[in-house]
C-alpha positions as a Markdown table, in Angstrom:
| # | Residue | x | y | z |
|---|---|---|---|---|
| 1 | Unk | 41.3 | 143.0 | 157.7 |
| 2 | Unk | 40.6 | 139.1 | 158.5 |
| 3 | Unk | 44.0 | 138.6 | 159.3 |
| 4 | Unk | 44.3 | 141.7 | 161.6 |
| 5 | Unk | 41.6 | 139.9 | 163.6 |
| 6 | Unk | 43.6 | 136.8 | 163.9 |
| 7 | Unk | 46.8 | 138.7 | 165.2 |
| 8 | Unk | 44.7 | 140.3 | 168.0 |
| 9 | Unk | 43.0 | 136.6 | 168.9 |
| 10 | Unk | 46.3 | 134.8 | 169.1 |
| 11 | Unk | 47.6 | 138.1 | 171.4 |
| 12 | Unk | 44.7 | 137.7 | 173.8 |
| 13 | Unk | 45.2 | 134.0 | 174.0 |
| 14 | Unk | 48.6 | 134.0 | 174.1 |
| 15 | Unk | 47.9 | 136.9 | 177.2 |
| 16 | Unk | 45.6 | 134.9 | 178.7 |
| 17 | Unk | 47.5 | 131.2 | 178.6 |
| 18 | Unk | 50.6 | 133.2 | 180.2 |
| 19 | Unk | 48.4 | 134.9 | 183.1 |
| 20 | Unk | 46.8 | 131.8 | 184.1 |
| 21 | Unk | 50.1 | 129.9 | 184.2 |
| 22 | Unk | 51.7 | 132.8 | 186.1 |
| 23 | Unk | 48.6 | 132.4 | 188.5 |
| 24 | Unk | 49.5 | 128.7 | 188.9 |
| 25 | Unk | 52.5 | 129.0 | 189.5 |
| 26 | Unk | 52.2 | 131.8 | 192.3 |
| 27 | Unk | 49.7 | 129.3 | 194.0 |
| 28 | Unk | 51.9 | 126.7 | 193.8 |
| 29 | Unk | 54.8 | 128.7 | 195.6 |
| 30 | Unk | 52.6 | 130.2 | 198.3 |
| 31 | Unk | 51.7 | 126.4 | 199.0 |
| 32 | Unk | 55.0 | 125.8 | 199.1 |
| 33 | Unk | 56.0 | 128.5 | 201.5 |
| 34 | Unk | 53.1 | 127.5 | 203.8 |
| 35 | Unk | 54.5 | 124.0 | 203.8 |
| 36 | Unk | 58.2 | 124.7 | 204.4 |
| 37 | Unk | 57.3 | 127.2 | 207.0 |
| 38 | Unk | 55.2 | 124.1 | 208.5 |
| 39 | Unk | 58.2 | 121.9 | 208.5 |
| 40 | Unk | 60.1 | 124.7 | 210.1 |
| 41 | Unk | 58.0 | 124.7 | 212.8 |
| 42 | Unk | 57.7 | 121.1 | 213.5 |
| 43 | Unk | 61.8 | 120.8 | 212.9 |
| 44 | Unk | 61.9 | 122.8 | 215.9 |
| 45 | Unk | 59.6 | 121.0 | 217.9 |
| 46 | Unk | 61.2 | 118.2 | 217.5 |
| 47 | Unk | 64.7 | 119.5 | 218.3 |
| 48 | Unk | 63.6 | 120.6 | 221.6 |
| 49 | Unk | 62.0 | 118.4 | 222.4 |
| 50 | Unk | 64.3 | 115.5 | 221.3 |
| 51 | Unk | 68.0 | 117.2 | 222.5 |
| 52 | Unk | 67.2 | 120.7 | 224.6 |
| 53 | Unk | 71.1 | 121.8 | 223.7 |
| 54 | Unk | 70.2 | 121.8 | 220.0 |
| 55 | Unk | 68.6 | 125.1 | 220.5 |
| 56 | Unk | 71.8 | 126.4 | 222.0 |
| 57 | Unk | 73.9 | 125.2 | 219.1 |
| 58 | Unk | 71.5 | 127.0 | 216.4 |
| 59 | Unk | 71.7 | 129.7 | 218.5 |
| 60 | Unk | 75.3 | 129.8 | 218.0 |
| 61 | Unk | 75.6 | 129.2 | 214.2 |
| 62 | Unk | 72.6 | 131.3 | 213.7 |
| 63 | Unk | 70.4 | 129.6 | 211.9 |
């Protein structure tokens, strides 16, 4: 019976190391995503501001 216990500890921590790991890692993308879609923004700002007919040739390759 002792070693029954020991199969259902190492299952909950095993269970428990992988959630917060998958929790870190989702973090980690959604800082990600908020920080490319920053640089996205400021990429544009720059190109128009910089060279106005950039914006008419992204238009055009449709990006």
């Amino acid at each position: 019976m002792d070693a029954l216990w020991y199969l259902f500890a190492g299952f909950f921590v095993t269970w428990l190391i992988l959630g917060i790991y998958l929790f870190s890692l989702r973090r980690q993308i959604e800082v990600l995503r908020s920080e490319l879609a920053a640089l996205r923004g400021e990429r544009g700002t720059l190109e128009e501001e910089q060279m106005p007919e950039a914006k008419a040739v992204r238009d055009t390759t449709g990006s």
